[in-house]
N, C-alpha and C positions, 0 to 999 in steps of 0.2 A: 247736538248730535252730529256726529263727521257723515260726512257725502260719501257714497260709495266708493268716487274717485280717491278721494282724500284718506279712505282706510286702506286701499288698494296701492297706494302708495305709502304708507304707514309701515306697510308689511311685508313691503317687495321686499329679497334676498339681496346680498349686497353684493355689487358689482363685483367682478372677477380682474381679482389683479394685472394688467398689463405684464406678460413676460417678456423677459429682456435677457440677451445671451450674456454670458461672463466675460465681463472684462480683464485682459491679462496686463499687469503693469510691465511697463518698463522703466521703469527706476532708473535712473541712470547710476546712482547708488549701490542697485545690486548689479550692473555690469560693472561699474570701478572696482568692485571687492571681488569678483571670479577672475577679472582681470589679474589685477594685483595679486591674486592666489598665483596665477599660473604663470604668470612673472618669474615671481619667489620660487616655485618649485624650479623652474629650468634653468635660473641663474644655480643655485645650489645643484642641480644635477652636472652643470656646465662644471661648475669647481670644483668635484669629486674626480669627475673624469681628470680633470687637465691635472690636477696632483697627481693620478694615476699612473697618466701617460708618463708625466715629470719623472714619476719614480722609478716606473719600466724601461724607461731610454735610459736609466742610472744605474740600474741593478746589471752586478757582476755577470761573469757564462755562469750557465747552471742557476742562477736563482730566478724567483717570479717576481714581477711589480709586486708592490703591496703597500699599504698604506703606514705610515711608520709610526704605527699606534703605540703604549705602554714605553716609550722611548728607546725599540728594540730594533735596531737595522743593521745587524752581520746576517742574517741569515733569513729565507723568504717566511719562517713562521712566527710571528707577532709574540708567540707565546713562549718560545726555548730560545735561549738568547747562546746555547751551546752550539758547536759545529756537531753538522751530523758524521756520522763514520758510515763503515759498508755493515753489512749483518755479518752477525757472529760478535759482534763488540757487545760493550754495556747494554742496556735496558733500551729498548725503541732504539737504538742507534746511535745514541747521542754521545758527548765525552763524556767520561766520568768524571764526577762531581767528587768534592772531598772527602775522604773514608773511604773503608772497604766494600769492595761488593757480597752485598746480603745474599743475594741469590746464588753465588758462585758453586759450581758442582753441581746444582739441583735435578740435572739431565743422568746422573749419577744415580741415585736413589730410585730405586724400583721396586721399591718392600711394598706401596698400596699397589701398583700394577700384577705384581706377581701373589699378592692374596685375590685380588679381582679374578686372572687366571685360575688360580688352584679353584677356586668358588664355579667357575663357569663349565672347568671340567668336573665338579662335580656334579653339576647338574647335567650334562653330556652324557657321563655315564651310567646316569641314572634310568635311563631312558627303553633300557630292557622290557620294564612290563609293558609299555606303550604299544611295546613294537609286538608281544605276544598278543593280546588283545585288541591289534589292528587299530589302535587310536590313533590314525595317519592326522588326523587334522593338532593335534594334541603335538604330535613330537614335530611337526613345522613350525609349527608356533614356537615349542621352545628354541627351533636353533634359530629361528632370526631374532629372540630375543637376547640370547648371547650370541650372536655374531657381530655386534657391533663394539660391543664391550672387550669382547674376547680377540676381535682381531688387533683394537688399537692395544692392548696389555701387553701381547706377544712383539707388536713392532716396540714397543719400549722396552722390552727385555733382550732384544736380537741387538738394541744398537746400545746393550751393555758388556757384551760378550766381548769375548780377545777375539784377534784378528783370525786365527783359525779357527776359532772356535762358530765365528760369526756367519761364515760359509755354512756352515752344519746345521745350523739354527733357521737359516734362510730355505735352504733346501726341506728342511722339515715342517718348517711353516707352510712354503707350499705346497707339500704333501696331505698334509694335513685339511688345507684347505679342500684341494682337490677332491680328498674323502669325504666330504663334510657335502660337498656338491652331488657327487655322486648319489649316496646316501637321501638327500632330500630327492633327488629325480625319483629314485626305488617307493618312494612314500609317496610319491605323488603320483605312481602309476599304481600304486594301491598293490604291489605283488612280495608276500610274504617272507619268500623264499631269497627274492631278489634283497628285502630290506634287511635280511638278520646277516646276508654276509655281507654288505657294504657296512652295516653296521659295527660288523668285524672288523674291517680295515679302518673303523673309523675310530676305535680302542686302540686298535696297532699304532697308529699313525699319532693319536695322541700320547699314548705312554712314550712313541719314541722320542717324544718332542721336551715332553714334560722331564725325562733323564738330561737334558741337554742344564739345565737350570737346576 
């Protein structure tokens, strides 16, 4: 049979671990390898640049450094090995390539602009009951829905006109506009009377516009 001491020590709880703070290595391994990274990167930033600078103290008036990638160096873009022109030439600027130009005229044709037009006056003129039955919030709405539409159609139809013709067109446009401003202030100070004759000049001012075309 065990001694009291001898169970008492039997049954003690077991000692508590000595704690000890973390130890951080220094490897000398992992400083030669963040080294050698950062080596590596500054030499290769070093050589980037110095081509650069190589190519920028080489490059003609008028063009940029640039690295002489895809084996392309008349011109400072990597990508178009063409000389650029002013606007108003070929496509983006550049020379014309062999064949004809596809697009040519295309500033000509105004058949989708002036259907957009006729469509936009006639939601314009439609706008009578609105304006009987005071739906001010309704007829604002529609004209800043066609006004965006409607003014860029008109400037592609004014710069297809003849040269006198072109004057007339301008001047109507602006008229037209004007009424159109007018017109929305009357709806927006909510006054009846005021809306149905702006609204009048704002028929006038388009039929006179729409005979021009």
């Amino acid at each position: 049979m065990l001694s009291i001491a001898a169970a008492s020590f039997a049954f003690a709880p077991p000692a508590t671990p000595v704690s000890r703070s973390a130890v951080r290595s220094q490897c000398s391994m992992m400083a030669d390898e963040t080294s050698s990274r950062r080596e590596l990167f500054a030499k290769v930033g070093a050589a980037f640049a110095a081509v650069a600078a190589v190519d920028s103290a080489s490059a003609k008036a008028g063009q940029f450094g640039k690295l002489g990638i895809f084996g392309q160096t008349d011109i400072s873009s990597p990508y178009q090995p063409n000389a650029r022109l002013g606007f108003g030439g070929p496509t983006f600027g550049y020379e014309k390539s062999e064949g004809p130009i596809l697009a040519t005229g295309f500033e000509a044709d105004v058949s989708r602009e002036k259907a957009s037009f006729l469509e936009s006056s006639k939601r314009i003129s439609s706008l009578q009951p609105k304006i009987d039955s005071k739906t001010w919030w309704f007829v604002r709405d529609e004209l800043r829905i066609q006004a965006y539409t409607m003014r860029s159609s008109m400037l592609a139809l004014n710069k297809v006109f003849d040269a006198d013709k072109k004057v007339d067109a301008t001047k109507a446009y602006k008229k037209f506009w004007s009424e159109i401003e007018s017109f929305d202030l009357a709806c927006a100070k909510k006054e009846p009377a005021l809306a149905q004759k702006e609204y009048g000049d704002v028929l006038a001012a388009l039929a006179a516009y729409t005979a021009l075309i």
